[in-house]
C-alpha positions in Angstrom: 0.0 0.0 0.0 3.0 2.3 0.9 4.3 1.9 -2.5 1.5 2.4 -4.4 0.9 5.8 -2.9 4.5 6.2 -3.4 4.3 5.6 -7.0 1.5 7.8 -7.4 2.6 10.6 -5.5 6.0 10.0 -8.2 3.7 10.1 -11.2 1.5 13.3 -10.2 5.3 15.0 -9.7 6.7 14.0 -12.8 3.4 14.9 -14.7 3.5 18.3 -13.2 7.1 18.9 -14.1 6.2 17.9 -17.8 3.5 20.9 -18.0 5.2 23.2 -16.1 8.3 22.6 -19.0 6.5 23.3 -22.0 6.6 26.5 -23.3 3.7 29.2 -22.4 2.0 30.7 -25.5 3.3 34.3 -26.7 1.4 37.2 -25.2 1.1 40.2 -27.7 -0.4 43.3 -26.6 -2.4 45.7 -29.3 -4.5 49.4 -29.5 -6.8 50.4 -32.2 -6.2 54.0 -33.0 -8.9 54.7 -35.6 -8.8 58.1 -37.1 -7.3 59.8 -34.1 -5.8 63.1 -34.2 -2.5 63.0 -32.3 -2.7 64.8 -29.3 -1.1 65.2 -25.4 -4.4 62.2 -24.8 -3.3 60.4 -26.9 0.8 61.0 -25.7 -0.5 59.5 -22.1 -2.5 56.9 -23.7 0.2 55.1 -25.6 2.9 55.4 -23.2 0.2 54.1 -20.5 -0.2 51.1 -22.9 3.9 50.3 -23.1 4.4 51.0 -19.6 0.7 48.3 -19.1 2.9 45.7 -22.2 6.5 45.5 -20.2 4.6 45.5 -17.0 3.2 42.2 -19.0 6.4 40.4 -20.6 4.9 40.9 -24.1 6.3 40.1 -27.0 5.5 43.5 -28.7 3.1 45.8 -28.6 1.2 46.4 -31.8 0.0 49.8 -32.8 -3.0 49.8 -35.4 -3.4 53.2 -36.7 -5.5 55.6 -39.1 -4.8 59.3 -38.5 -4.9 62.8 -40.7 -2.0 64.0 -38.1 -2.0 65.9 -35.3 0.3 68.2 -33.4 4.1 68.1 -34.0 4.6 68.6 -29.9 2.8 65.1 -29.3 4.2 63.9 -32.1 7.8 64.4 -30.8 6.7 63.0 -27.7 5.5 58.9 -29.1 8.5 59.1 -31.1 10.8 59.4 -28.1 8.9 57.1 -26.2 9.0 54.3 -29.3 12.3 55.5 -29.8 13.4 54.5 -26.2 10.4 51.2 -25.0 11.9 48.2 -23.9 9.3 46.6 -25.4 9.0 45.9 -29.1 6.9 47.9 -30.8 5.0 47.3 -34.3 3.6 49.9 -36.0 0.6 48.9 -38.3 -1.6 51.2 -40.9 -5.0 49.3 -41.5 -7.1 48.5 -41.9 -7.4 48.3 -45.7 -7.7 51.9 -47.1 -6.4 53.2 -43.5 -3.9 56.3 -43.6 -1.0 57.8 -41.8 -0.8 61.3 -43.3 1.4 64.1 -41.6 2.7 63.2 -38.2 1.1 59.8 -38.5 3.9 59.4 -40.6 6.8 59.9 -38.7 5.1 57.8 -35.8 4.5 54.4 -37.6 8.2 55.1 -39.1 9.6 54.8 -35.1 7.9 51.9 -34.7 10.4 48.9 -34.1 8.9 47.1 -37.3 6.6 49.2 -39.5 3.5 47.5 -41.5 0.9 48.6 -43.6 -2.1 47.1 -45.1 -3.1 46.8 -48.6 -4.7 50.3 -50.2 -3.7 52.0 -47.2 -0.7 55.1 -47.6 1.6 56.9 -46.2 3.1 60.6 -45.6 2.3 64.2 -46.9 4.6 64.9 -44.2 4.9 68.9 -44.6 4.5 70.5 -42.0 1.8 73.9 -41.2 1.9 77.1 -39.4 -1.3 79.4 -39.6 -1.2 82.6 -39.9 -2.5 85.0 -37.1 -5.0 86.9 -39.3 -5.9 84.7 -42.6 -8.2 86.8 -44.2 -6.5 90.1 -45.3 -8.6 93.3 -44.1 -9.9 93.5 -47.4 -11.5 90.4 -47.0 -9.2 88.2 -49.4 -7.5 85.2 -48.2 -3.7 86.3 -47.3 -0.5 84.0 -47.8 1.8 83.9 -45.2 3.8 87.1 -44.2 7.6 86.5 -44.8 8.1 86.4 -40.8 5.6 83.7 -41.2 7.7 81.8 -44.2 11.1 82.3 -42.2 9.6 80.3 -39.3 7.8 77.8 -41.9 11.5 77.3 -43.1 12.7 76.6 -40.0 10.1 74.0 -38.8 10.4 72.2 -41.7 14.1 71.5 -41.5 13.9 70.6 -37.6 11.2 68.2 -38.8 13.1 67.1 -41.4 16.0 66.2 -39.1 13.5 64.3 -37.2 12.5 61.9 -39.5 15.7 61.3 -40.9 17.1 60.9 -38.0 14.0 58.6 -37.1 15.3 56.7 -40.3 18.5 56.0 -39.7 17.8 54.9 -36.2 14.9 51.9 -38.1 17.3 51.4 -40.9 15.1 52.9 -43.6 15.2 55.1 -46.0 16.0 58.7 -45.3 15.8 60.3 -49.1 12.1 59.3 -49.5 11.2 60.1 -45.7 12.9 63.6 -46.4 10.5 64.1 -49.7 7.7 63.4 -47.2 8.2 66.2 -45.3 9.5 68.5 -47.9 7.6 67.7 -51.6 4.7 65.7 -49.0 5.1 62.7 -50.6 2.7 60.1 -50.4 3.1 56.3 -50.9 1.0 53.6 -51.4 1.9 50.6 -49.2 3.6 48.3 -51.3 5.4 51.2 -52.9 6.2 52.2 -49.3 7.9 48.5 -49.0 9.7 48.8 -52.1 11.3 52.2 -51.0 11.9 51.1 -47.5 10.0 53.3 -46.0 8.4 50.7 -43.8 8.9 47.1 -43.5 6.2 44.8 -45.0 2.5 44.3 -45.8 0.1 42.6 -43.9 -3.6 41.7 -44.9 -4.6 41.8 -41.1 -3.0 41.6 -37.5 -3.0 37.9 -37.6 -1.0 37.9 -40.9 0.9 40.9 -39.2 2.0 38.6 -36.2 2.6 35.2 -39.1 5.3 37.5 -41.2 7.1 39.1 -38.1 7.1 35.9 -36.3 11.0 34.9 -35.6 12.2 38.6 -36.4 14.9 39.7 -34.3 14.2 43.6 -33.0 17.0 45.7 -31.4 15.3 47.7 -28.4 17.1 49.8 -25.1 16.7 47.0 -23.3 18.7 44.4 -25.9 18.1 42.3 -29.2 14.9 40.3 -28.9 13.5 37.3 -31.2 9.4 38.1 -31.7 7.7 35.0 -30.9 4.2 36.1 -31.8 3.0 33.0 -34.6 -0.5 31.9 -32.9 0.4 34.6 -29.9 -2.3 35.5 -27.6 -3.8 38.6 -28.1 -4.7 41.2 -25.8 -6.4 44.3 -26.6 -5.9 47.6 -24.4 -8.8 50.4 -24.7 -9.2 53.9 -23.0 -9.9 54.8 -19.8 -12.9 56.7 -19.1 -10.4 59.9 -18.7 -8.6 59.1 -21.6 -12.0 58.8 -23.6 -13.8 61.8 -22.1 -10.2 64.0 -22.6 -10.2 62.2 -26.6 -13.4 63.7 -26.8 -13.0 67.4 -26.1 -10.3 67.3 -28.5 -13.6 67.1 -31.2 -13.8 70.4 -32.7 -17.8 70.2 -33.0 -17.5 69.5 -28.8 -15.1 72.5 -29.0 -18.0 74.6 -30.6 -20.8 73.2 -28.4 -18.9 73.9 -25.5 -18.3 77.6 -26.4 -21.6 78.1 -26.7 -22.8 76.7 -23.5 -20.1 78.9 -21.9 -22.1 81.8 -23.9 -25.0 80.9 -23.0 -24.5 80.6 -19.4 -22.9 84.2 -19.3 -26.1 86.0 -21.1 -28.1 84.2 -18.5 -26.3 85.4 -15.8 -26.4 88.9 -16.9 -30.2 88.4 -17.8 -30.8 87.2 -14.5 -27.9 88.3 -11.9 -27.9 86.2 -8.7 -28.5 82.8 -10.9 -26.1 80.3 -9.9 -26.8 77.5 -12.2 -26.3 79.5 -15.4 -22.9 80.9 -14.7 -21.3 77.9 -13.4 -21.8 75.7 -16.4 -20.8 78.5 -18.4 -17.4 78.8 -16.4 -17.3 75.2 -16.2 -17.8 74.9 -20.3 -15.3 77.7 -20.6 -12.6 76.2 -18.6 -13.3 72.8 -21.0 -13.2 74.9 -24.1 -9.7 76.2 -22.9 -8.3 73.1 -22.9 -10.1 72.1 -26.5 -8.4 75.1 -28.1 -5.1 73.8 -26.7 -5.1 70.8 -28.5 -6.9 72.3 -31.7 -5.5 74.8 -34.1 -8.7 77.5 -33.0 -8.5 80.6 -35.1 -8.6 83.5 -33.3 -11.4 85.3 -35.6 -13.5 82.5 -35.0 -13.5 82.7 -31.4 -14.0 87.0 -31.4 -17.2 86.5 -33.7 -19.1 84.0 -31.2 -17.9 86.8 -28.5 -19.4 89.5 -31.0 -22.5 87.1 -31.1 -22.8 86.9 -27.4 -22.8 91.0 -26.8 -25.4 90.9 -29.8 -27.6 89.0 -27.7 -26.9 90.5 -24.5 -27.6 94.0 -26.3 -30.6 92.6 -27.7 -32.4 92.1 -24.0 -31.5 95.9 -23.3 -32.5 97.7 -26.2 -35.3 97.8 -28.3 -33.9 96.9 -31.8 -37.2 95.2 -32.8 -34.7 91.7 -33.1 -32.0 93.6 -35.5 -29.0 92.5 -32.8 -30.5 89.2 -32.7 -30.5 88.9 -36.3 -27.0 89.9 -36.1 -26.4 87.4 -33.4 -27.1 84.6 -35.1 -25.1 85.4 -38.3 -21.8 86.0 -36.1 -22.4 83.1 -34.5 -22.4 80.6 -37.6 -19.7 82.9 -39.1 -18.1 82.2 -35.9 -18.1 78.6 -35.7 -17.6 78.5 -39.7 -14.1 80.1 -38.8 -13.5 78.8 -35.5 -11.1 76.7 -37.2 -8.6 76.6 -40.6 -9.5 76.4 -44.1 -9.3 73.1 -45.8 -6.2 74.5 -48.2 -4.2 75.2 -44.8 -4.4 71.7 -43.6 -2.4 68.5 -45.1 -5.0 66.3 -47.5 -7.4 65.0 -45.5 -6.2 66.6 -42.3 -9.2 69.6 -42.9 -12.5 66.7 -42.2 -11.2 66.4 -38.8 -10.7 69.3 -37.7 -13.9 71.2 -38.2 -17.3 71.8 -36.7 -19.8 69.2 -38.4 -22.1 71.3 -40.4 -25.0 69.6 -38.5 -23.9 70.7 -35.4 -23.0 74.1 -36.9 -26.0 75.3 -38.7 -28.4 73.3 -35.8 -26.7 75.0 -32.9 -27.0 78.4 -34.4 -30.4 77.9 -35.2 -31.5 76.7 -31.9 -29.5 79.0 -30.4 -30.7 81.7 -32.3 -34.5 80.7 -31.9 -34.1 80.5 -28.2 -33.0 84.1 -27.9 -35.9 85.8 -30.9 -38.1 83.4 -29.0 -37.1 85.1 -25.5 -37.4 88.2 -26.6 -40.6 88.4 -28.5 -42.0 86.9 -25.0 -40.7 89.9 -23.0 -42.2 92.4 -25.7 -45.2 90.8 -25.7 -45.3 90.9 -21.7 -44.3 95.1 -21.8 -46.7 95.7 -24.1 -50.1 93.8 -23.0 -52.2 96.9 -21.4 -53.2 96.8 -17.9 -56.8 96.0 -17.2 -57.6 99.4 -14.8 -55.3 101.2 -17.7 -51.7 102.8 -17.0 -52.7 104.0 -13.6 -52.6 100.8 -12.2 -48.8 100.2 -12.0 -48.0 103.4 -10.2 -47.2 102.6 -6.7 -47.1 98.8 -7.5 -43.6 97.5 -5.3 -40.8 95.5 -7.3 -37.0 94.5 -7.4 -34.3 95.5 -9.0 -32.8 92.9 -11.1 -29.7 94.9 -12.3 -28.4 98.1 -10.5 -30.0 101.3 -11.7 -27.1 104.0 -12.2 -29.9 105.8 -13.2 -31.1 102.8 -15.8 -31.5 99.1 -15.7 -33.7 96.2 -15.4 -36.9 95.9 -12.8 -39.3 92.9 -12.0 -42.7 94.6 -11.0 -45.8 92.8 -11.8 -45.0 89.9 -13.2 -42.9 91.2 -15.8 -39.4 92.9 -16.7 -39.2 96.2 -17.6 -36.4 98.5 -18.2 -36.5 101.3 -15.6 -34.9 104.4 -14.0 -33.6 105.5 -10.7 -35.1 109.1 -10.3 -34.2 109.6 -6.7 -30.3 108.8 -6.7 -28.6 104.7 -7.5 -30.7 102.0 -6.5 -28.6 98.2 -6.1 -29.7 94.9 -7.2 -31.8 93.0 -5.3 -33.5 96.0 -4.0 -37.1 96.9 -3.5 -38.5 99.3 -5.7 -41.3 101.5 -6.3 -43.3 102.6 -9.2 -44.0 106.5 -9.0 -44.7 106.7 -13.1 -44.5 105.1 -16.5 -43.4 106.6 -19.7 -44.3 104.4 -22.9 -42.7 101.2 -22.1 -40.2 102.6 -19.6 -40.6 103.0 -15.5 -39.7 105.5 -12.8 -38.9 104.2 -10.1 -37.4 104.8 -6.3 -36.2 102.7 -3.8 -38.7 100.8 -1.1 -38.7 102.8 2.1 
């Protein structure tokens, strides 16, 4: 009896040894970056993801990737950290008909092994500057000012050593990333192969991981054989920061959020003493701030949807019969319709991401603009309705100032606003008023003893 247990006890150890000897399947880690525009988000997100595959013992970490570019800051910053991961990284344009055009570029090119899939291309590399003012006071679309060419020259020869130098580092060729950047280039990806420009091409990341399967990768950390044929895949996503700070960096969100910081404002000025209003606008302000940092926001854009807002504002002070509405409204789409470049400023197909959907521009204007004729045909309609015992009856009737009266400004008597003045010396707001007379649509009033 001893021995049989013995001889079991032998077998189970033996067995165990046998699993525990063959070899584990290959972990690869991947992230889908579909149409992104290269941004400080998307900086953290990737270096989160290389930090998340070494932390892991992958074999590489595959980077799928569409984008129209981005900024050249963040674009600096993934090189350097491709440049200098420990881990492996694969660089991979698809899917089919995918696209890494301007900084995209010089990101897949600093990837450890570069791929593309079929019908997907490469480069128009050069980079853009925009001018401060691109509409000439006459109206006409400027060119750039030769201060404006001089520092043109000058990024595009530091970007230039970049991807060369990127280049070199890959072994790849320098001449045809150079035209990239200079002539903006653009190659298909088998002529991108032939040129070596990037390495292969791959129908899909399963034939991606097949074809670099034994390749030997020099990283910081040492040369590394890829062991990635029938890997294990494991797909890393977005946090719900990442994602929510992805999504201010959509111009339309940019827009929307503008507007909500406008609207808040005229409500506050409307209405002083309303908390709600003014902190969402301050709150959408704050939000928009950090849009325009990672969007190339003209600055005319931005002044007409601040001209639209005084419009408005002026609108619920003086009569104008809706005329500063009217002109409200129009700044406001011309606003958002400028807020960011023209497509000829923008690398080819750069232009579709960054600018406000024309759904969500002519809709928010519209809604916007309705809200406000809407408003104020409301309050007209309120002054003017007569009295049933005639004029008579609002003299002596008590109130509050809604706006300080230094002599003029907005009252609350009856039901209604009405514009109003102070005859007996400044009156603050929040005060008790009374009505001593009433010319046409307009009040006298004095403070509540």
């Amino acid at each position: 009896m001893t021995m049989r247990r013995l001889f079991v006890f032998s077998a189970l150890v033996a067995l165990s040894v046998m699993l525990n000897a063959q070899p584990s399947r290959p972990h690869v880690c991947y992230v889908v970056l579909k149409d992104v525009v290269i941004n400080p988000s998307l900086r953290d997100f990737l270096q989160r993801a290389i930090e998340q595959a070494q932390a892991d013992n992958a074999e590489c970490l595959v980077v799928q990737i569409t984008t129209p570019g981005g900024m050249v800051d963040s674009m600096q910053e993934i090189v350097r950290l491709f440049l200098n991961s420990p881990v492996p990284i694969v660089t991979f344009v698809a899917p089919r008909g995918g696209n890494a055009d301007s900084a995209g570029a010089f990101i897949v090119m600093a990837g450890h092994i570069a791929a593309m899939a079929p019908a997907s291309r490469i480069g128009a590399a050069h980079p853009i500057i925009m001018p401060i003012a691109p509409v000439s006071p006459g109206g006409e679309e400027r060119g750039p000012s030769e201060s404006e060419r001089v520092m043109l020259e000058k990024i595009t020869n530091a970007v230039v050593g970049t991807i060369k130098a990127i280049a070199e580092e890959r072994e790849r060729n320098t001449k045809w990333a150079e035209k990239m950047v200079r002539e903006s280039a653009v190659l298909t990806a088998r002529e991108a192969v032939a040129q070596k420009v990037v390495d292969l091409v791959a129908e899909d990341i399963y034939d991606l991981l097949q074809k670099i399967d034994g390749r030997k990768v020099r990283t910081v950390a040492g040369v590394k054989t890829l062991r990635t044929k029938d890997a294990f895949l494991h797909e890393f996503r977005m946090t719900a920061k990442e994602r929510f700070l992805h999504f201010l960096s959509n111009p339309s969100v940019a827009y929307l959020l503008l507007l909500i910081a406008m609207l808040g404002f005229i409500m506050e000025i409307y209405n002083p003493g309303a908390i709600l209003p003014v902190t969402i606008g301050v709150i959408a302000f704050i939000l928009f701030l950090y849009s325009a940092a990672l969007l190339p926001v003209n600055v005319v854009g931005v002044l007409l949807i601040i001209a639209a807002a005084a419009f408005f504002i002026a609108e619920l002070f003086v009569t104008s019969h809706g005329i500063l509405a009217a002109f409200g409204v129009v700044s406001l789409l011309l606003g958002g319709y400028m807020l960011f470049p023209e497509p000829g400023a923008m690398p080819p197909n750069f232009y579709a991401y960054i600018r406000v959907a024309p759904g969500t521009l002519v809709g928010a204007g519209l809604i916007t603009g309705g809200l406000m004729i809407g408003a104020l045909i409301a309050i007209v309609r309120a002054q003017k309705r007569q009295p049933v015992v005639g004029k008579e009856w609002m003299i002596g009737q008590v109130g509050e100032a809604k706006t300080d009266l230094s002599p003029t400004g907005t009252v609350f008597v009856g039901g209604t606003w009405w514009t109003a003045e102070a005859i007996d010396g400044e009156i603050k707001a929040g005060e008790k008023i009374e009505v001593v007379a009433m010319e046409g649509l307009r009040l006298k009033v004095r403070k509540k003893a």
